[in-house]
C-alpha positions as CSV (number, residue, x, y, z in Angstrom):
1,X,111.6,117.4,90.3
2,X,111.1,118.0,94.0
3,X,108.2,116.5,95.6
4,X,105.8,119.1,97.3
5,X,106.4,117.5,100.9
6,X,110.2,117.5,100.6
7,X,109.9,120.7,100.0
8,X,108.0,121.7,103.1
9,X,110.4,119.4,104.8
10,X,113.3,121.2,103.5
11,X,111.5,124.5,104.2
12,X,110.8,123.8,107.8
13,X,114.5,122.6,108.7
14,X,116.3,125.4,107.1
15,X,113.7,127.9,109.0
16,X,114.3,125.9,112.3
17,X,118.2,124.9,112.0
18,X,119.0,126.1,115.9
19,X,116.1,123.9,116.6
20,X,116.8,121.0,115.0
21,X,120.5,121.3,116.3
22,X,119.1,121.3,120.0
23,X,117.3,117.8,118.6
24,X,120.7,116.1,117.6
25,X,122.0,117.4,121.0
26,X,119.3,116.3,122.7
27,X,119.3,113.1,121.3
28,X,122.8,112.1,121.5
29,X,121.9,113.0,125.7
30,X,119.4,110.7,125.9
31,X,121.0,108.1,124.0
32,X,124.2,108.7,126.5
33,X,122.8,109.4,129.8
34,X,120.7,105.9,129.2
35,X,123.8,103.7,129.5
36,X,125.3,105.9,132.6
37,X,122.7,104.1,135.3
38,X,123.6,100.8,134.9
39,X,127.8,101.9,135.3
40,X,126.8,103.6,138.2
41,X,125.0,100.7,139.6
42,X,128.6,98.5,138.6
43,X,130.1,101.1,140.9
44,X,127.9,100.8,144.2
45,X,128.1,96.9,144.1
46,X,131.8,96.6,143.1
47,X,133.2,99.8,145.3
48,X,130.8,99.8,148.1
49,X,128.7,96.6,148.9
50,X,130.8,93.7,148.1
51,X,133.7,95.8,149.9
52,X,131.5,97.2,152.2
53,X,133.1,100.6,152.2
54,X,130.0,102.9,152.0
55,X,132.2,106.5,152.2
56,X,131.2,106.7,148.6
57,X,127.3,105.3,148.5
58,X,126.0,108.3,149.0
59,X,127.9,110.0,146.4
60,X,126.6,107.4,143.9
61,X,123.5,107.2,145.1
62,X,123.0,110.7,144.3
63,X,124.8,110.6,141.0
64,X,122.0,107.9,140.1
65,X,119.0,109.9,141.0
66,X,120.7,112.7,139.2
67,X,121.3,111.1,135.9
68,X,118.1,109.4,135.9
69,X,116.4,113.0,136.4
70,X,118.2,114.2,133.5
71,X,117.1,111.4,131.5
72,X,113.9,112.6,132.7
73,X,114.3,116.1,131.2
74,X,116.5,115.3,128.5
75,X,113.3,112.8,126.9
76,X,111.1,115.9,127.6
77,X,113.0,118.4,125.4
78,X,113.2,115.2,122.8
79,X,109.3,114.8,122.5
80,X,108.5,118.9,122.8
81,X,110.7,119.6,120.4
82,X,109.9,116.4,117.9
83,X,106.3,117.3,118.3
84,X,106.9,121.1,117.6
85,X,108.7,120.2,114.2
86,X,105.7,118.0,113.4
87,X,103.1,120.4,113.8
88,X,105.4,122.8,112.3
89,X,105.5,120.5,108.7
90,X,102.2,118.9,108.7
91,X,101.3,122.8,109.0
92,X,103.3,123.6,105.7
93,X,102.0,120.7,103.8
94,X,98.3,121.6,104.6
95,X,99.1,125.0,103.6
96,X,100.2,123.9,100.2
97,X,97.6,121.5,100.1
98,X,95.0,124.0,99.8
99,X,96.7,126.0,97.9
100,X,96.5,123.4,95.4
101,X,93.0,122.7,95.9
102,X,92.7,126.2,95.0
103,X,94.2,125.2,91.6
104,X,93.2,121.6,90.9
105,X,90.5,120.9,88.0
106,X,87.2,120.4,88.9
107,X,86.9,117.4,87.4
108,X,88.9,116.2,90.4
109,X,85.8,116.6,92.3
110,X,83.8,114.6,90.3
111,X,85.5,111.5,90.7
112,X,86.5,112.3,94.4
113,X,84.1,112.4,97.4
114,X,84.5,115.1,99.7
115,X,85.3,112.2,102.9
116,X,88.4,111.4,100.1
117,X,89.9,115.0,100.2
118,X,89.3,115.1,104.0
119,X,91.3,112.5,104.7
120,X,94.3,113.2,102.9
121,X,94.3,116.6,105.0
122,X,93.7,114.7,108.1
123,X,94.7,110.8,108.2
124,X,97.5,111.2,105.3
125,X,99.1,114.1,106.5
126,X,99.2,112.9,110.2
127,X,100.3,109.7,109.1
128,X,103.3,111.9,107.7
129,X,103.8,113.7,110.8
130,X,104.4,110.4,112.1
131,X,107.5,109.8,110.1
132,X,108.9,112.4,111.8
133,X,107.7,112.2,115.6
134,X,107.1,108.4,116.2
135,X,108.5,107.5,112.8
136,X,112.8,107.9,111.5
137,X,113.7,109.6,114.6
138,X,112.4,107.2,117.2
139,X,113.9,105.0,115.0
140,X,117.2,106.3,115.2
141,X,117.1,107.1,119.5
142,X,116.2,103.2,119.2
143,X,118.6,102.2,117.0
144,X,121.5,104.1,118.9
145,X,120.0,102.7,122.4
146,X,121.0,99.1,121.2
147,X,124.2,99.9,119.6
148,X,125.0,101.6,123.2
149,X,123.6,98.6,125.2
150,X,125.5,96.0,123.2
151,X,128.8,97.9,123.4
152,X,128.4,98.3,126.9
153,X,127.9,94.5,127.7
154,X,130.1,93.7,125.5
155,X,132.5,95.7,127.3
156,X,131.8,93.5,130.4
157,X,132.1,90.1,128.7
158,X,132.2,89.7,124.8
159,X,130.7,86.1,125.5
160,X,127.9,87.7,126.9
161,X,128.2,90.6,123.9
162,X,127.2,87.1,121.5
163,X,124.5,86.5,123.8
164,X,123.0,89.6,123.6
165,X,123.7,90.0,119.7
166,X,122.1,86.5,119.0
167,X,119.0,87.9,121.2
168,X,118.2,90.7,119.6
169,X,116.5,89.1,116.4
170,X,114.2,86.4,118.9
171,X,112.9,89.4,120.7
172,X,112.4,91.4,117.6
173,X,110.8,88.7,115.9
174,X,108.2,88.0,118.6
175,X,107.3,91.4,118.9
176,X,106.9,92.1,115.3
177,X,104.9,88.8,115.0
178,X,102.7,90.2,118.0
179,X,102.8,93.5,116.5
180,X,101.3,92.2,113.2
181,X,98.3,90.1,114.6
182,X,97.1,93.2,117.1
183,X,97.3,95.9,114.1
184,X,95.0,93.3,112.1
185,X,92.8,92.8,114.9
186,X,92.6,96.2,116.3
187,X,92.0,97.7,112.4
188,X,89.2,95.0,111.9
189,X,88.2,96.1,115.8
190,X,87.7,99.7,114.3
191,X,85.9,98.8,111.1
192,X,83.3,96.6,113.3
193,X,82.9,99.7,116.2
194,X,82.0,101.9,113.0
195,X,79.2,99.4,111.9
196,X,77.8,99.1,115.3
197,X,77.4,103.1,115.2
198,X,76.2,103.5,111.8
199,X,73.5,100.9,113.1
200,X,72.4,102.8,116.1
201,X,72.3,105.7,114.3
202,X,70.7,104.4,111.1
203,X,68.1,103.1,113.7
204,X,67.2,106.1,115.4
205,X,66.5,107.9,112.1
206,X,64.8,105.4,110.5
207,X,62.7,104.3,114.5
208,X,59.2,105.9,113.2
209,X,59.9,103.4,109.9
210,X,60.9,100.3,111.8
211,X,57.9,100.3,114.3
212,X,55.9,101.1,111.8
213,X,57.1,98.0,110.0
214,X,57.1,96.0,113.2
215,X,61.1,95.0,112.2
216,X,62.6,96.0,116.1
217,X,63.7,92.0,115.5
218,X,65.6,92.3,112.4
219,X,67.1,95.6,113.7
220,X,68.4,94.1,117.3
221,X,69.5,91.2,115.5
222,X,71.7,93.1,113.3
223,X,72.7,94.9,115.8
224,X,73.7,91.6,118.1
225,X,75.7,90.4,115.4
226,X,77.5,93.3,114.8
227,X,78.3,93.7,118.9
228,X,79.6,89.9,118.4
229,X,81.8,90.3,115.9
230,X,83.0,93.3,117.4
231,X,83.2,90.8,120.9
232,X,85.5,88.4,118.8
233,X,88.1,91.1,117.9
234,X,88.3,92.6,121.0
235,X,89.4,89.3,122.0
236,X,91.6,88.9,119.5
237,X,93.6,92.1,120.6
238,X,93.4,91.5,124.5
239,X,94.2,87.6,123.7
240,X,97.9,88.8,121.9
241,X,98.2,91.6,124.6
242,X,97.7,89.5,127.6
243,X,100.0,86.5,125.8
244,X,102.7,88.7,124.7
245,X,103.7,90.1,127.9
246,X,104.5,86.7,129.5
247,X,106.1,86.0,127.3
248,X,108.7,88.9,126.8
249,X,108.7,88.2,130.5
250,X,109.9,85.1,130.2
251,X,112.5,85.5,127.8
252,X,113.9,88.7,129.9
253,X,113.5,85.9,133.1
254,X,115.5,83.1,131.0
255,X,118.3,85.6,130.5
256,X,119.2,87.3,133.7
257,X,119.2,83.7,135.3
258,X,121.2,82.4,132.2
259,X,123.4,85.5,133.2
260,X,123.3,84.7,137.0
261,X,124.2,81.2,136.4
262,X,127.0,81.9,134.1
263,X,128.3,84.1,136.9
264,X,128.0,82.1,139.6
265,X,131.2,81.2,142.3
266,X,130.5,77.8,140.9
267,X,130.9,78.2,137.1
268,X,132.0,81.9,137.0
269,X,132.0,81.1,132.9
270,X,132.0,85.3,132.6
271,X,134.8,86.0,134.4
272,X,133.0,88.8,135.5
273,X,132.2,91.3,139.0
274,X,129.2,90.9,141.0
275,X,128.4,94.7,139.7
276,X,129.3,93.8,136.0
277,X,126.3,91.0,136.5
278,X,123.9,93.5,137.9
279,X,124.8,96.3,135.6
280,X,124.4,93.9,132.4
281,X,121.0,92.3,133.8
282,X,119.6,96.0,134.0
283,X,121.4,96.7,130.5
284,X,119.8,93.9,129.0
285,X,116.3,94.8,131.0
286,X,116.4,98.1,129.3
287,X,117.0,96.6,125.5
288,X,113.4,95.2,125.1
289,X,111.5,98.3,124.9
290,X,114.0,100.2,122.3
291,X,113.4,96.8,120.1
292,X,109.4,96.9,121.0
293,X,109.3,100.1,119.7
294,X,111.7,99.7,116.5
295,X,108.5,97.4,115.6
296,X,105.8,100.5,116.2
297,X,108.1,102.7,114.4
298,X,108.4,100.9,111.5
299,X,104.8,100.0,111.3
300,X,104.6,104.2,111.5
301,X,106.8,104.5,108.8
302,X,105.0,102.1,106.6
303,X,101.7,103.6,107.1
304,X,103.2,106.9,106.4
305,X,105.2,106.2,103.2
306,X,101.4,105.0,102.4
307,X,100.0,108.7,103.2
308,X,102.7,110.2,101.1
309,X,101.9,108.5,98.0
310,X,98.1,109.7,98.4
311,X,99.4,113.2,99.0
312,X,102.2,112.9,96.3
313,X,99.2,111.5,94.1
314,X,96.9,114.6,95.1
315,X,99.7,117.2,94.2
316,X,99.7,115.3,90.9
317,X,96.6,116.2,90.0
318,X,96.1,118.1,87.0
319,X,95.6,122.0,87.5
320,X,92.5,124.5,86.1
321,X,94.5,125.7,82.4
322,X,96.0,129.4,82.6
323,X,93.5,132.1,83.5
324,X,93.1,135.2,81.8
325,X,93.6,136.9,84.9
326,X,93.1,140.5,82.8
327,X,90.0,139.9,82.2
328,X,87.2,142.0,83.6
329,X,83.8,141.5,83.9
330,X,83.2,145.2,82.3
331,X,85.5,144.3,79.4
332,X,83.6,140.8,78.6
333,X,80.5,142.7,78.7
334,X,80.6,146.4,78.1
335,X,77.7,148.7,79.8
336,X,75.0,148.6,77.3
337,X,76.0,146.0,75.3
338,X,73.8,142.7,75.1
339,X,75.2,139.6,76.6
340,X,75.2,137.1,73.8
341,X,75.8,133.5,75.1
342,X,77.0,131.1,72.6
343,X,77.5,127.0,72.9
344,X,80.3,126.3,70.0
345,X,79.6,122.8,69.1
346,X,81.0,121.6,72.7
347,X,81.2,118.1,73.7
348,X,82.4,117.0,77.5
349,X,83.6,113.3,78.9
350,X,84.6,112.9,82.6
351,X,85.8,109.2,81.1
352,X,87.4,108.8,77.9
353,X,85.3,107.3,75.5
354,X,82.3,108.6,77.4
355,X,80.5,111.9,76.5
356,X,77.8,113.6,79.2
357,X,77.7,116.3,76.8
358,X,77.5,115.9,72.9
359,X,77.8,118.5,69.7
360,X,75.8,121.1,71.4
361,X,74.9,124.4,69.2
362,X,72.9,127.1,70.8
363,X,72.8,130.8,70.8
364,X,71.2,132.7,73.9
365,X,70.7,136.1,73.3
366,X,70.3,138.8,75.8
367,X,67.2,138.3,78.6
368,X,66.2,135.2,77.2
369,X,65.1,132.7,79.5
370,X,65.9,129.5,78.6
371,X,64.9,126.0,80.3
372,X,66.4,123.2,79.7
373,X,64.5,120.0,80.5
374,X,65.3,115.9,80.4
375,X,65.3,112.4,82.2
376,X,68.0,112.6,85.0
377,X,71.3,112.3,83.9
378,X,70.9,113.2,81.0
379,X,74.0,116.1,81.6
380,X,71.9,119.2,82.5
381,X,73.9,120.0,86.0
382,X,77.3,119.4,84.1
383,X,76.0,121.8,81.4
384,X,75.8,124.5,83.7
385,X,79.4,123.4,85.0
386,X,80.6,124.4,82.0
387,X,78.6,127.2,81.4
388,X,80.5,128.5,85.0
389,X,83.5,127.8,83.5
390,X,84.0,125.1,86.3
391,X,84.8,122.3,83.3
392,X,86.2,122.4,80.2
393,X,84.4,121.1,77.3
394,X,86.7,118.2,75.8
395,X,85.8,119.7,72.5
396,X,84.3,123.2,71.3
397,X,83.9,126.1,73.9
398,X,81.2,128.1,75.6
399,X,81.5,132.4,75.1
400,X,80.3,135.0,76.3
401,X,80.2,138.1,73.5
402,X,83.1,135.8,71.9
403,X,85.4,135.3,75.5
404,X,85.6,131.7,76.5
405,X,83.8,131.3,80.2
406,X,86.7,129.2,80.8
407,X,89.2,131.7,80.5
408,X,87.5,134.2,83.2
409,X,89.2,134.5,86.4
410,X,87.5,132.9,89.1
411,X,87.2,136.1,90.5
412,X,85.5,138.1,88.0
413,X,82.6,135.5,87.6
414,X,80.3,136.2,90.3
415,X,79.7,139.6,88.1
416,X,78.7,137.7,85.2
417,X,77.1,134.1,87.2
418,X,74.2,134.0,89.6
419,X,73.8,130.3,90.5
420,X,70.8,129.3,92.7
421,X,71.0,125.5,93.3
422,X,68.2,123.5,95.5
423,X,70.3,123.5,98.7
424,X,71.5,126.3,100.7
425,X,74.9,126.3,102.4
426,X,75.1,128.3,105.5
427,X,78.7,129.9,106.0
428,X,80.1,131.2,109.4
429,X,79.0,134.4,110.2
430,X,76.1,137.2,110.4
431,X,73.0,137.0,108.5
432,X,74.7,139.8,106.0
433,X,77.5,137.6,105.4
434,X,74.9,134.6,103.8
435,X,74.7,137.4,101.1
436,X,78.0,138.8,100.5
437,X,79.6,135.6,101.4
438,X,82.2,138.3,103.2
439,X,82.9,139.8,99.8
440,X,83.8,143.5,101.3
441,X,83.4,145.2,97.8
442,X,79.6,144.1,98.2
443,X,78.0,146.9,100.2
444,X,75.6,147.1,103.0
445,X,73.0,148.6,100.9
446,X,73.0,146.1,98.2
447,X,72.5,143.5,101.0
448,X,69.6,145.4,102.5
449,X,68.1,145.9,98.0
450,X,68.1,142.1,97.7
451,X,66.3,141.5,101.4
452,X,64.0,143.9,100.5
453,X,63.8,142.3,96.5
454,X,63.4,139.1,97.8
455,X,60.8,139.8,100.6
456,X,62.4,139.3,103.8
457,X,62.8,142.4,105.3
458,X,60.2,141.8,108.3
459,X,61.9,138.4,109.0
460,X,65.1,139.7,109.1
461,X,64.6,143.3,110.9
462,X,62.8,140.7,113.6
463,X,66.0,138.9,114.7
464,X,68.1,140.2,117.7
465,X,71.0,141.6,115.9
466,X,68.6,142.3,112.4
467,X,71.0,141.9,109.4
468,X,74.4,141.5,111.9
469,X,72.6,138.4,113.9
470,X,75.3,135.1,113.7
471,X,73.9,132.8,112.0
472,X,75.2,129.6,114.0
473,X,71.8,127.3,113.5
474,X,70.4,126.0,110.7
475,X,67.3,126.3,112.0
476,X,67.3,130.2,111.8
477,X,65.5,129.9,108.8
478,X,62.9,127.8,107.1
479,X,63.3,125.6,103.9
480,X,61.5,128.7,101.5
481,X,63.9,131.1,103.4
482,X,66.5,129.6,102.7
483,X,65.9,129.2,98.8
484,X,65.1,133.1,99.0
485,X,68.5,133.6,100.7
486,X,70.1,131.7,98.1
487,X,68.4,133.9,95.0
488,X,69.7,137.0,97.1
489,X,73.3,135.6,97.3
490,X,73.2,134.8,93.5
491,X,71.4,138.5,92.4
492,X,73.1,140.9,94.9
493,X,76.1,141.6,92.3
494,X,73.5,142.3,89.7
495,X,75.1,139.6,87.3
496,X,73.4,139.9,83.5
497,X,73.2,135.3,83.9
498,X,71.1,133.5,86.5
499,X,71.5,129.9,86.7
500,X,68.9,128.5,88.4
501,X,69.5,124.6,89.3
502,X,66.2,123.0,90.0
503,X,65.8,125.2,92.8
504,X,61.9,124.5,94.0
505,X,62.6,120.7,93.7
506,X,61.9,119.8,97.5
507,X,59.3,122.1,98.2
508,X,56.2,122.7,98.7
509,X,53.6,124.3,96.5
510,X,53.1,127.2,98.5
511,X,56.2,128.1,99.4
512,X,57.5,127.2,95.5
513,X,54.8,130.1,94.2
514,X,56.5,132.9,96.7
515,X,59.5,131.7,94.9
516,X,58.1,132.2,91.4
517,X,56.8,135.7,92.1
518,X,60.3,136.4,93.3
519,X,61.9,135.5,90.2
520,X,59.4,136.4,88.3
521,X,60.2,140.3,88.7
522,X,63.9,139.7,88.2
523,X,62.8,138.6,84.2
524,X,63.7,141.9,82.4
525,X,67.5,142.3,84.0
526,X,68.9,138.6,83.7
527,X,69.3,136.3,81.0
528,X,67.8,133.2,83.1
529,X,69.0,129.7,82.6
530,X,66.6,127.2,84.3
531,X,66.8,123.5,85.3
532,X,63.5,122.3,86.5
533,X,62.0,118.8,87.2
534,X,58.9,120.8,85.6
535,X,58.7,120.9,82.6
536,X,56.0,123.4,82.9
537,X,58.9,125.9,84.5
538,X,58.0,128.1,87.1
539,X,59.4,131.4,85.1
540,X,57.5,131.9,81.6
541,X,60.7,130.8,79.5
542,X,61.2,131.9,75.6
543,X,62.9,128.7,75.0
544,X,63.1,125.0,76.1
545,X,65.8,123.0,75.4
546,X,64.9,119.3,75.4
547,X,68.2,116.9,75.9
548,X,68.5,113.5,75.4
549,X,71.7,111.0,76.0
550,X,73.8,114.4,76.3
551,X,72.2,115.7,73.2
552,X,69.7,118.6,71.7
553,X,66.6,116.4,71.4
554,X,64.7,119.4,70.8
555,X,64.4,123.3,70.9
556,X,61.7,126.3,70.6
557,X,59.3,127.7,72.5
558,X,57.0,126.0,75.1
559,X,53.7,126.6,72.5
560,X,55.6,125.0,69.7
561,X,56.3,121.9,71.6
562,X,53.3,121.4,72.6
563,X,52.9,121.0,69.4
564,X,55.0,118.7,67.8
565,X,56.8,116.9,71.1
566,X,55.3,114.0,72.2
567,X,58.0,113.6,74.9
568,X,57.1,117.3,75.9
569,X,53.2,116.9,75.5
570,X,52.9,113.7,77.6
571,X,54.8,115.0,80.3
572,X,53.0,118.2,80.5
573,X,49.6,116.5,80.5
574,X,51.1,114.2,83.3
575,X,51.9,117.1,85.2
576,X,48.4,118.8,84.8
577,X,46.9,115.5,86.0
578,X,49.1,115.4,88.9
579,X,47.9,119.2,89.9
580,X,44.1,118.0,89.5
């Protein structure tokens, strides 16, 4: 089966086929025109100077300026057009790519940090587009530039063709060599410059701390060491930079005078014209850089066969199961019915051989509001997960009126889900769109209901633009406002379950109460599922649901387990002490 990225390749060069025809022509001009300078030069020495008849100098002279203008233009259209069919595939892979991330399991997620993902978008894919631009067809202009330069001094003098042949792998080994130790360097170089700027900026966040503390020392000697390190590489990569050059300059000295010698009226061991010497010193001139840069290229190519295994491994990964995509929100729960929420003896892993989530059995029943309470990590957050429908349980299922929530089309379940987490992510746009997330079926007067529901009305009607203000600070709004924001996203769709994910966690007591009153009122329309660091939970629930190690410790009502839970009853007194 055809990789993903071939297949944008292939895509992009059948779309573009004119184009990359101009390329080949393009190439095979530059590659051409490259060898014309130094035949030209031949020609002024051998025809005009050395027989001093100068009725033609200005002719070549001319014809020399010329070709090395079209050099000029032809390496232009070269690099336009190689960048254009770059942008043009790293464009189609990143279009697939989130199309996939549309598709890819959530579990994914878990076991990949969102820095992870952005890189293979950025680093991997560019690292691709270097295969193409600086990559296999630099490669090939290079590769065709020595072929060219060889057969052309060859032409002059096939002993100086061996010469040339047996120098091509001493230059390309130095370079490569040279190549090698700067990469290293200048990668280490990188690493260290990071460290340096997660110091400084560690230290400016943490400055009240550190005086307080009275460690300015440890932090500036930190940060010396760091800038030292950093020193030592630097040198490193100026050290091979500085040595490589002389050398290279040597060698290309060692040859032309090895050439001029040969040459000479004295030894004349070439056999060959005053302008055949000049034309093959300037040939041979002209063959270090092609080899310098066969050494970059393949270093490109390495790095981006690299980035196409992480992409190639990224398209691997597995994809959400078939949704229903028939499914309707009306359909899984009928107006009037009662939304009956049932846990079928569902166990979940994220490793094999590892469960979060064990033999669970519970049946919510409509309006009831259920907390469920435990030490951290004990599995409640990916509970919810898989009450969304975001994971599916490695064993058993979770249904709502009999459908499994993991079934329901992703976009049918903001009908059915309200989630409220403790954190508040602003999106790109007017204050309306923090509501309706630019969801155009959700109306303008369901956006001003929940404003009004949730009690910020005033606040809002206060801002410049009221409800159509941009919201590009996320200082607009306080902690509190956002959390109320965040119930109004969740409840503005009227969805029968609220999930609410430890939602008053970082704040304060005042602000958590305005909260509670909120929610408070929406008790009689939503079957509420609470996680709360409280176990005294800020909405009156029916039920508690103790876990333990990814299991039902305990369950019933908040009176009976203060009966017969001592877990339950010691952390409730704690609490009450804590308020005192």
């Amino acid at each position: 089966m055809m990789s993903t990225i071939k297949k944008s390749v292939f895509k992009v060069i059948k779309s573009n086929i004119w184009t990359i025809i101009l390329l080949v022509f393009v190439i095979c001009g530059v590659v051409v025109l490259s060898l014309i300078p130094p035949q030209i030069l031949k020609n002024i020495i051998d025809q005009s100077l050395v027989p001093k008849k100068f009725d033609k100098l200005l002719t070549f002279a001319f014809a020399y300026i010329g070709i090395l203008f079209l050099i000029g233009v032809f390496n232009f259209f070269k690099e336009a057009i190689i960048t254009i069919l770059g942008l043009k595939i790293t464009k189609e892979i990143r279009s697939e790519m989130i199309k996939k991330l549309e598709r890819i399991n959530a579990m994914f997620f878990s076991t990949n940090s969102s820095g992870t993902v952005v890189s293979r978008f950025t680093n991997d894919v560019d690292a691709i587009n270097s295969l193409f631009t600086s990559g296999i067809v630099g490669m090939i202009v290079d590769c065709f530039k020595i072929i060219g330069i060889v057969i052309s001094i060859w032409m002059f003098s096939s002993k100086l063709g061996i010469v040339t042949l047996l120098l091509l792998p001493a230059i390309y080994s130095i370079t490569r060599a040279f190549q090698k130790r700067m990469l290293k360097a200048q990668i280490e170089n990188r690493i260290l410059v990071g460290k340096v700027n997660n110091h400084i900026s560690e230290s400016l966040k943490n400055v009240q701390m550190i005086k307080s503390y009275s460690k300015e020392g440890y932090m500036e000697e930190n940060y010396t060491k760091y800038l030292l390190e950093n020193y030592k590489t630097v040198e490193k990569v100026n050290f091979y930079d500085s040595v490589y050059s002389p050398i290279i300059q040597l060698i290309r000295a060692a040859v032309i005078s090895f050439i001029v010698v040969l040459s000479s009226k004295q030894l004349n061991y070439l056999g060959i014209s005053l302008g055949m010497v000049a034309a093959s010193i300037e040939l041979i001139s002209n063959l270090f850089a092609p080899i310098e840069g066969l050494g970059m290229e393949l270093q490109n190519i390495q790095q981006a066969i690299s980035g196409i295994k992480r992409v190639n491994d990224f398209f691997d990964e597995p994809e959400d199961d078939f949704k229903k995509n028939e499914l309707r929100a009306e359909n899984i729960i009928p107006k009037g019915e009662d939304v009956i929420l049932s846990f079928n003896d569902i166990t979940f892993q994220y490793e094999e051989g590892l469960d979060i989530i064990q033999n669970i059995n519970l049946v919510l029943k409509q309006n009831e509001k259920v907390t469920f309470v435990g030490r951290t990590g004990v599995g409640k957050t990916t509970l919810f997960k898989l009450i969304m429908g975001l994971l599916k349980p490695t064993k058993g299922s979770i249904t709502i009126n009999g459908i499994d929530v993991y079934d329901i089309p992703n976009s049918e379940k903001r009908k059915i889900f309200g989630y409220v987490d403790q954190s508040f992510h602003i999106i790109k746009g007017t204050v309306g769109d923090q509501i309706s997330l630019q969801d155009e079926s959700i109306t303008r007067e369901q956006i001003e209901e929940v404003i009004d529901f949730v009690g910020l009305t005033e606040y809002v009607a206060s801002l410049e633009n009221g409800l159509d203000t941009m919201v590009d600070s996320d200082t607009l709004f306080s902690q509190g406002q956002k959390q109320l924001l965040a119930i109004a996203r969740a409840i503005v769709t009227n969805p029968p379950i609220l999930l609410l994910d430890e939602i008053t966690a970082n704040l304060d007591s005042i602000i958590e109460e305005k909260i509670v009153s909120v929610l408070q009122k929406t008790r009689d329309a939503h079957t509420i599922l609470s996680i709360s660091h409280r176990l005294s939970s800020m909405i009156a629930s029916d039920t508690v649901v103790i876990l333990e190690d990814g299991k039902v410790k305990n369950v019933g009502s908040p009176e009976v387990l203060l009966e017969n839970d001592e877990w339950y009853r010691s952390h409730i007194t704690l609490e009450k002490l804590t308020w005192s």
